[in-house]
C-alpha positions in Angstrom: 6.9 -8.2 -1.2 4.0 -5.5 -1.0 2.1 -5.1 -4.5 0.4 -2.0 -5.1 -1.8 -1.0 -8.1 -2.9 3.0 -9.1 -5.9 3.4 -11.3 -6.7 6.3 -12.5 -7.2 8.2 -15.6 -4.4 10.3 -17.7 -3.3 13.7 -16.2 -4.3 12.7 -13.3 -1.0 11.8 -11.7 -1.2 8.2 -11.8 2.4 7.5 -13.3 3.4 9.8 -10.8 2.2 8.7 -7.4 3.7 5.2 -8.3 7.0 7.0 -8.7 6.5 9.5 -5.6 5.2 5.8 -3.5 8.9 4.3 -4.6 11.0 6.9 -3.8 9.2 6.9 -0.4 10.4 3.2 0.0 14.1 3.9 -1.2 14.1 6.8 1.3 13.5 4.2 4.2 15.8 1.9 2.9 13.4 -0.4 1.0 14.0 -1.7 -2.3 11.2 -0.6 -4.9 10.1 -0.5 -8.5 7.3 1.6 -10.7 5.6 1.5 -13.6 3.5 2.3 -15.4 0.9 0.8 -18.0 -1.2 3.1 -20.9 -3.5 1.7 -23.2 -4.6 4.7 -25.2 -2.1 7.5 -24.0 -4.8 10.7 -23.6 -5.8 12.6 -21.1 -8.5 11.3 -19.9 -8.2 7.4 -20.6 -8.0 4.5 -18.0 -4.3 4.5 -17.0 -2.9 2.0 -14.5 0.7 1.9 -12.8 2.5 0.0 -10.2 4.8 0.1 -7.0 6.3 -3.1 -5.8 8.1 -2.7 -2.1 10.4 -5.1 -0.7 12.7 -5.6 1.6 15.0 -7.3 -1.0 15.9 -6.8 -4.2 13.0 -6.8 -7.0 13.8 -9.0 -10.1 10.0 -9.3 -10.9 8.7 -7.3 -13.8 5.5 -8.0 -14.9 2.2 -5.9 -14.1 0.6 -6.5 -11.0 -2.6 -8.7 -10.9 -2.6 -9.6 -7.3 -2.1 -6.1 -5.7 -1.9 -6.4 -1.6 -3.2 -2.5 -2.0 -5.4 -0.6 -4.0 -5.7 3.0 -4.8 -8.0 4.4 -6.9 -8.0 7.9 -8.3 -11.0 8.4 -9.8 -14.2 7.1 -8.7 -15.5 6.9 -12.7 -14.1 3.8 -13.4 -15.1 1.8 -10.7 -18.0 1.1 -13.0 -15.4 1.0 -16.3 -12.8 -0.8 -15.4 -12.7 -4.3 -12.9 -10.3 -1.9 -10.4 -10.6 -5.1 -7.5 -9.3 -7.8 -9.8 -7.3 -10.1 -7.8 -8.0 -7.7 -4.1 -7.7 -10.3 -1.8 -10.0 -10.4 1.6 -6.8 -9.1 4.0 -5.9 -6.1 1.0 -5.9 -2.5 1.7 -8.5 0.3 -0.8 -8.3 3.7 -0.8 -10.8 5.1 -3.2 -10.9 9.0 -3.7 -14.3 10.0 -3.1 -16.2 12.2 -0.1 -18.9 9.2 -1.0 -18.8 6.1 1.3 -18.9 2.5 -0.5 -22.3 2.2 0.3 -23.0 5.2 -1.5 -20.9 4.3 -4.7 -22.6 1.1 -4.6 -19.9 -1.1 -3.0 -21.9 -2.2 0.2 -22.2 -5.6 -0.5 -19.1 -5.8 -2.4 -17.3 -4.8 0.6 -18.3 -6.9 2.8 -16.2 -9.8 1.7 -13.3 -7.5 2.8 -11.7 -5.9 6.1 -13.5 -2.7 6.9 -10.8 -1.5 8.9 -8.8 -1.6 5.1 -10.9 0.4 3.6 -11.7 3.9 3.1 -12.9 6.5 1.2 -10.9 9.8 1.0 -11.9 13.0 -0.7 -8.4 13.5 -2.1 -9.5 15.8 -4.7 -11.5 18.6 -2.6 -7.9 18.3 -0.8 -5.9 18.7 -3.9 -8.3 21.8 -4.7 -8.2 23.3 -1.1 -4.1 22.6 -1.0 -3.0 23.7 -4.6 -5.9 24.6 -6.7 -5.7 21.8 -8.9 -7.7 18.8 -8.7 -4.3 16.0 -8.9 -5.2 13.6 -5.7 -2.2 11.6 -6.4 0.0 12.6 -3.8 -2.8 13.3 -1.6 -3.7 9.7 -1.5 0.0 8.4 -0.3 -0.4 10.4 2.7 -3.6 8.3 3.0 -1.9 5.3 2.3 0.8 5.8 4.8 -2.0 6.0 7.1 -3.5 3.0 6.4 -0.8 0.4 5.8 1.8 2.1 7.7 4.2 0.5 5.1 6.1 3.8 4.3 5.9 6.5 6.9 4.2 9.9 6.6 8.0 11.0 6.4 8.7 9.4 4.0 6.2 10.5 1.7 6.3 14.1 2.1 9.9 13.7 1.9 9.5 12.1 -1.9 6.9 14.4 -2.5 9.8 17.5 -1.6 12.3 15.7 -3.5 9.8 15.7 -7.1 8.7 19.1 -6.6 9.2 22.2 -5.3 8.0 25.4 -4.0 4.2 25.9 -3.2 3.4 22.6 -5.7 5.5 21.0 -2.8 4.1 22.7 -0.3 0.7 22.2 -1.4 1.1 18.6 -2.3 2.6 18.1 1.3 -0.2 19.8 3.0 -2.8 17.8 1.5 -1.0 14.2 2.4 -0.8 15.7 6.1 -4.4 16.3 5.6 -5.2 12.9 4.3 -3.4 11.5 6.9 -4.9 12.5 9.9 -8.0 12.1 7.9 -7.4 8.3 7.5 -5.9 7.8 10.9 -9.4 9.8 12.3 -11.1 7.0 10.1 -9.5 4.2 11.3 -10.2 5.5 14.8 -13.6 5.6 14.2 -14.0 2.2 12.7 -12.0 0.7 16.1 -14.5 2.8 18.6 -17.3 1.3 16.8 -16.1 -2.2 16.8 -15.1 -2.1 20.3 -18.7 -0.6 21.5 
C-alpha cells in the first residue's frame, strides 16, 4: 500500500487533490481511499488529507502517520506544523515553492533523505500563469506522477477532467503538464549530476 499525506491550508485545495490523486488510481484500476482531516475549518488554517493506493482492497481507516509521499502546499507551515513526521529515508517530497530546500532551510534536514525524491515545484506561479488563481493542488499531482510514477500523467489529467470542466479543466490540466515536465527536467538534472 502507498500512503500519501497533503498539507496545506483551507481553500487551498487540499481536500481536493486527495480526491483528484484517488480517482487517478481508480482510473488505472487501483483501489484508493481519501480523506480528509480539519482542525479549525477556515480558510486559512492548517488542513491535512490523505490518499491511500493499493493494489487491493483498503480496509484501513485511520489518518496516515507513516506517509511513503509527501506533498506540501504551502511552504508557511513547514515552520508551523511537523509536515515530515514519520517521512521515512526512501519517501518521496514535493514542496510548492520556486525556493530550493537549502533556501527554506531544509539543507541539513535533507540530507538524511534521497535527493533524487525530492523537489521543490513552484506550483503556485503555475496555478496563476494556468488559471489565474493561485490553487497548486492539481498542479502538484502532475508533479507527483512525475516523481513516483505511481499514477500516470494520464491518469491525473484524466481525474482532473472528470472534477471539472471547461477552462478550470483546461487550466488545471495545463499546469500538471507543466509540473510534469518540470519534475521529470528535475530529476534529469539530479541524474546528470550524480553521474558526472
Amino acid at each position: 500500500m502507498f500512503q500519501v499525506r497533503i498539507h496545506g491550508r483551507g481553500g487551498q485545495g487540499v481536500v481536493t487533490a486527495a480526491e483528484l490523486l484517488s480517482v487517478a488510481a481508480f482510473i488505472q484500476g487501483q483501489h484508493a481511499q481519501a480523506f480528509p482531516s480539519f482542525g479549525s475549518e477556515r480558510t486559512g488554517a492548517p488542513v491535512v488529507s490523505f490518499c491511500r493506493i493499493d493494489d487491493h482492497e483498503i480496509r484501513v481507516r485511520e489518518p496516515i502517520m507513516q506517509p511513503d509521499a509527501l506533498i506540501v502546499q504551502d511552504p508557511t507551515l513547514l515552520q508551523q506544523v511537523d509536515v515530515f513526521s514519520g517521512l521515512q529515508p526512501d519517501g518521496y517530497m514535493l514542496i510548492n515553492s520556486s525556493r530550493s530546500f537549502d533556501e527554506l532551510g531544509l539543507a541539513e534536514f535533507v540530507q538524511g533523505f534521497r535527493r533524487d525524491r525530492l523537489l521543490t515545484v513552484p506550483a503556485t506561479e503555475l496555478a496563476m500563469k494556468h488559471m489565474g488563481r493561485p490553487l497548486p493542488g492539481a498542479v502538484l499531482l502532475g508533479g507527483f506522477a512525475a516523481i513516483t510514477s505511481l499514477v500516470s500523467f494520464g491518469a491525473v489529467a484524466a481525474a482532473i477532467r472528470e472534477r471539472f470542466t471547461g477552462a478550470l479543466a483546461d487550466g488545471n490540466v495545463a499546469g500538471a503538464v507543466e509540473a510534469y515536465e518540470y519534475v521529470k527536467n528535475e530529476i534529469q538534472e539530479l541524474a546528470n549530476a550524480q553521474a558526472g
